[in-house]
N, C-alpha and C positions, 0 to 999 in steps of 0.2 A: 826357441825350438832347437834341439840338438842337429848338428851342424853333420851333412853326411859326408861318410866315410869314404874317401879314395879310393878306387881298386888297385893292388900295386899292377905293376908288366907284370909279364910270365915269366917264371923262373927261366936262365938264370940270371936275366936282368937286373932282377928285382930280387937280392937276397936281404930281405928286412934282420940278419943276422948283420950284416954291417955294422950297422948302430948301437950294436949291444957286444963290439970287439972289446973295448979300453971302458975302464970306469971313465976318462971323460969324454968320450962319446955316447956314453951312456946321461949321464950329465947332460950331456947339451942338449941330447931328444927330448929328455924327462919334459913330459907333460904338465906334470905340478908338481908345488913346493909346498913345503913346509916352513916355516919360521916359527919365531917364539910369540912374536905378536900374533899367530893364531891363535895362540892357547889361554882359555881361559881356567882360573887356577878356584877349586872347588875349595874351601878350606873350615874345618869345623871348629867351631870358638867356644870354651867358658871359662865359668867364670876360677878366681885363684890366681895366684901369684907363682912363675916358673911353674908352668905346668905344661907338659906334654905327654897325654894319656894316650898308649894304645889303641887304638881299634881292632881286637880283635880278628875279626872278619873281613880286614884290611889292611892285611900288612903291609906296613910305611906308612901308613897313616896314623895321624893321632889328632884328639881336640886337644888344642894351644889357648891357654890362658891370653890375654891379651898385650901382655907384655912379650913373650912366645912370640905371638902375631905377627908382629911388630918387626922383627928381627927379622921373622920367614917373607916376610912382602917384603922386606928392604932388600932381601939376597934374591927373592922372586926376581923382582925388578933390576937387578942390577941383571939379570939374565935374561933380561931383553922381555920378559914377561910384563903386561900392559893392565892386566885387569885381573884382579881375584873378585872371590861370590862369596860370600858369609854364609853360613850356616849356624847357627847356637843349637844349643844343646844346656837346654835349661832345665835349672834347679825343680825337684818336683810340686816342692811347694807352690810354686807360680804357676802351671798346670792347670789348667780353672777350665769348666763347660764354659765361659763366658771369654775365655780368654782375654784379659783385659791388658795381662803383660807383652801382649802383639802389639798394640800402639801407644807403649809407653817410650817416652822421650828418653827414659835414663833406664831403658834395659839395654841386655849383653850388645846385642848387634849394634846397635844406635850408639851406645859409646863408642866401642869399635870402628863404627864409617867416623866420627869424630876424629878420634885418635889418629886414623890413617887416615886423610884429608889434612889433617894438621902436619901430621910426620911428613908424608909424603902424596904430596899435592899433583905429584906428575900421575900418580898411578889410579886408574879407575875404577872405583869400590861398585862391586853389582851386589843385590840382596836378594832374600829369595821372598816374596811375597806367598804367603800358606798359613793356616794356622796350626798345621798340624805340629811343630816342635813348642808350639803355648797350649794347647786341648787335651784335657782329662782326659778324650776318647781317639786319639789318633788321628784322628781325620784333619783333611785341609779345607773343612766347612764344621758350623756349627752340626749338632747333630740334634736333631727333634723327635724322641719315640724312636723311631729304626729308619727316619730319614735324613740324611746331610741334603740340609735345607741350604736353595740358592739365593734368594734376594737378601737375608739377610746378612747371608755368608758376607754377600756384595758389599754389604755397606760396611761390615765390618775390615775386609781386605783394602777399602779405602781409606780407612783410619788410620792402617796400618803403610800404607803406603805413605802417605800428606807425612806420618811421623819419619819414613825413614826418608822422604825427599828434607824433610827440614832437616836433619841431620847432615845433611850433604850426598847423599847416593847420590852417584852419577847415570845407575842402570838400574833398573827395577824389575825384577824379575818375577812376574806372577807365576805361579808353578799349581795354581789350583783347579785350573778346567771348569770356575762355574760358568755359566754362560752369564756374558754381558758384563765381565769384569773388566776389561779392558776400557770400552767406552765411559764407563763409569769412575775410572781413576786417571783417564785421561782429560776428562770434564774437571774433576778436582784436583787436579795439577796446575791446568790451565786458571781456574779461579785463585787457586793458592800460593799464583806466583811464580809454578816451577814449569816452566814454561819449558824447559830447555832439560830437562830430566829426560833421560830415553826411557822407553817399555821396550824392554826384551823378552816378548811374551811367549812361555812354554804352550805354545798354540797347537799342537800335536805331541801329546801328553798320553803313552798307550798304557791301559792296566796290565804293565807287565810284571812278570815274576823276575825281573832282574835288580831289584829295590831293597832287595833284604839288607842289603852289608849298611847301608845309608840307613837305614829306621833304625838299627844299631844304633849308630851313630849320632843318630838325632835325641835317642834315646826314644822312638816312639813303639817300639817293636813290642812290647808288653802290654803296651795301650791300647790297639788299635782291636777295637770291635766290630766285626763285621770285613767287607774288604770294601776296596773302592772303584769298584765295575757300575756304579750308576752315576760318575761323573769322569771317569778317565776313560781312554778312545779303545773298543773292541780290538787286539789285536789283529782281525782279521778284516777291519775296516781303511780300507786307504780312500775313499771318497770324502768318507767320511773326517777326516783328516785333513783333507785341501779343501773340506766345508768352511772346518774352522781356520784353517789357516787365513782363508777368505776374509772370513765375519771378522779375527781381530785386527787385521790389517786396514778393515774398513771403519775398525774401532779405534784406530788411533796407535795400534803397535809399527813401532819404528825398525823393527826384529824380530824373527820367528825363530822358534828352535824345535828341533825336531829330539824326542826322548822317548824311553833309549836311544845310543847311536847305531849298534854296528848290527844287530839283526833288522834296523829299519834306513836301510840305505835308501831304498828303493822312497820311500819318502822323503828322504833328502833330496834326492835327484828330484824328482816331482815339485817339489817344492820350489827350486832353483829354477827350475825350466819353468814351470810354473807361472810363477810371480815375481820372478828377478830381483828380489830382494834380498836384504841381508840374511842370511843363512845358518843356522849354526846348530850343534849336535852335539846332547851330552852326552859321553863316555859314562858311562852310570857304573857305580858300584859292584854290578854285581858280573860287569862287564872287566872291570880293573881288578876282582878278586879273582875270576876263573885263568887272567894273563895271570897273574901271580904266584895264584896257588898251582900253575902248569909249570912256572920257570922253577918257583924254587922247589917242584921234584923232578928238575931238571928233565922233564921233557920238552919244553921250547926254550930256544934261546931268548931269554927274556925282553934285550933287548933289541934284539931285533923286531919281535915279533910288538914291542910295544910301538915303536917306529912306524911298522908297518899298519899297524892299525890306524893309528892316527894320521896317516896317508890318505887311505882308502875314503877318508870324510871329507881332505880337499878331492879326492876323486871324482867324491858322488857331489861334487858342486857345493861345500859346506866353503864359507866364510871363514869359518873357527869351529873350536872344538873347546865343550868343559870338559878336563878332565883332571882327574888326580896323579897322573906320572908328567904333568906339566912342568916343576923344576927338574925333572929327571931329562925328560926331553929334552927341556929347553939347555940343560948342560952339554948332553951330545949335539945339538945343533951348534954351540958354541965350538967344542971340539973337532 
């Protein structure tokens, strides 16, 4: 429970301008920090040799060939950064209602946790568990007639996971909201060995409109039929929200994140207070495009205001933060 607050004396005892005379006095008040080991680094992969393709819709960012990769996690990490999330962005021939290229052993992502586990074995490869960057129809479940069906989703994001734990992921990140996928890939972890694999499961997961600049990205944005308000959380549901946060944590998630971050603080904190567990909150796309596209027409300072956002998530009690100004950050923290 949130810890209550002090009355100060009466002025002018009590001038709480004190502590905000000198930057280190300001320093030494600061309530929370920042570091680079909070940040986890979003990064979008295909396939080609020296490749680093624009995004569009997200300036500084680009999908990196896996060689690219390589080079950007080696300089990530040398900046105190600890963990990057894969992303692919796949060829459309592979594309299938059956999605079969989600748990194959020798696609983009699975060489990738390869490659980086071999290169650099200090650093912590997360994945994202969804079908939707393998499905003809955009969704992160199969889709039957005009429904994205769940059990079968289930067993298929289990196939998908067992492939990327045998690859070596260190974090597993289900991002699909069916119900009962957590328990059910935590059951086939534990039989298959991977005993020691985390779920870091997007367990409050809102159908928000902040997603555009990522389906870009993933290449799913042409695809997708229909929207996905009968499996991701009503924006306007927070019980709803510490329901699931609930059920996967009683499924076996070792980590919850809360998505979007910064219009859904108030679930973060809830969250924290909540269930005392690990914490964490992704800076979404379309959260990292409105900082961007505000800095460079110069109405905010870009980097302040980056800073400051990604404050405001150790504020609301987050552990860590995904996001995409993650080497950016983490070089002003350096600085």
């Amino acid at each position: 429970m949130p810890r209550p607050v002090h009355a100060p004396a009466p002025f002018p005892a009590a001038r709480l301008r004190r502590l905000r005379r000198t930057a280190a006095l300001r320093d030494l008040a600061a309530e929370n920090r920042l570091s680079a080991a909070d940040l986890i680094w979003p990064v979008f992969i295909r396939e080609g040799t020296d490749v680093a393709e624009p995004i569009p819709s997200m300036p500084g960012v680009a999908r990196l060939s896996l060689d690219r990769l390589l080079v950007a996690a080696q300089q990530a990490h040398a900046l105190g950064i600890t963990t990057i999330c894969l992303f692919p962005y796949t060829d459309a021939a592979l594309r299938t209602e059956t999605c079969d290229e989600a748990w194959n052993p020798d696609n983009l992502t699975n060489r990738a946790i390869r490659m980086l586990k071999a290169e650099l074995p200090g650093l912590s490869v997360m994945t994202d568990i969804a079908l939707d960057p393998y499905n003809a129809n955009g969704h992160d479940g199969f889709v039957i007639g005009e429904e994205i069906v769940n059990d079968e989703t289930v067993q298929a994001l289990v196939k998908m996971a067992l492939a990327q734990a045998e690859a070596g992921a260190d974090i597993l990140g289900p991002s699909d909201m069916m119900d009962g996928r957590i328990g059910a890939m935590r059951a086939a972890l534990e039989a298959g060995g991977h005993r020691d694999v985390a779920i870091l499961s997007y367990a409050a997961k809102f159908a928000s409109s902040f997603y555009g600049p990522f389906r870009d990205a993933v290449g799913a944005s042409g695809r997708l039929v229909g929207d996905k308000k009968t499996y991701q959380i009503n924006p306007a549901n927070r019980n709803e929200a510490l329901r699931c946060v609930a059920r996967d944590l009683d499924e076996g998630a070792d980590m919850v994140m809360v998505k979007p971050g910064m219009p859904y603080l108030d679930i973060c904190r809830a969250v924290k207070d909540g269930f005392g567990v690990p914490t964490f909150a992704y800076q979404v796309s379309g959260e990292y495009a409105m900082l961007q596209a505000a800095a460079g027409n110069g109405w905010l300072n870009g980097q302040a205001a980056m800073m400051e956002s990604l404050l405001c998530f150790k504020r609301a009690g987050c552990d860590g933060i995904l996001t995409y100004f993650a080497p950016e950050a983490a070089r002003l923290l350096r600085e």
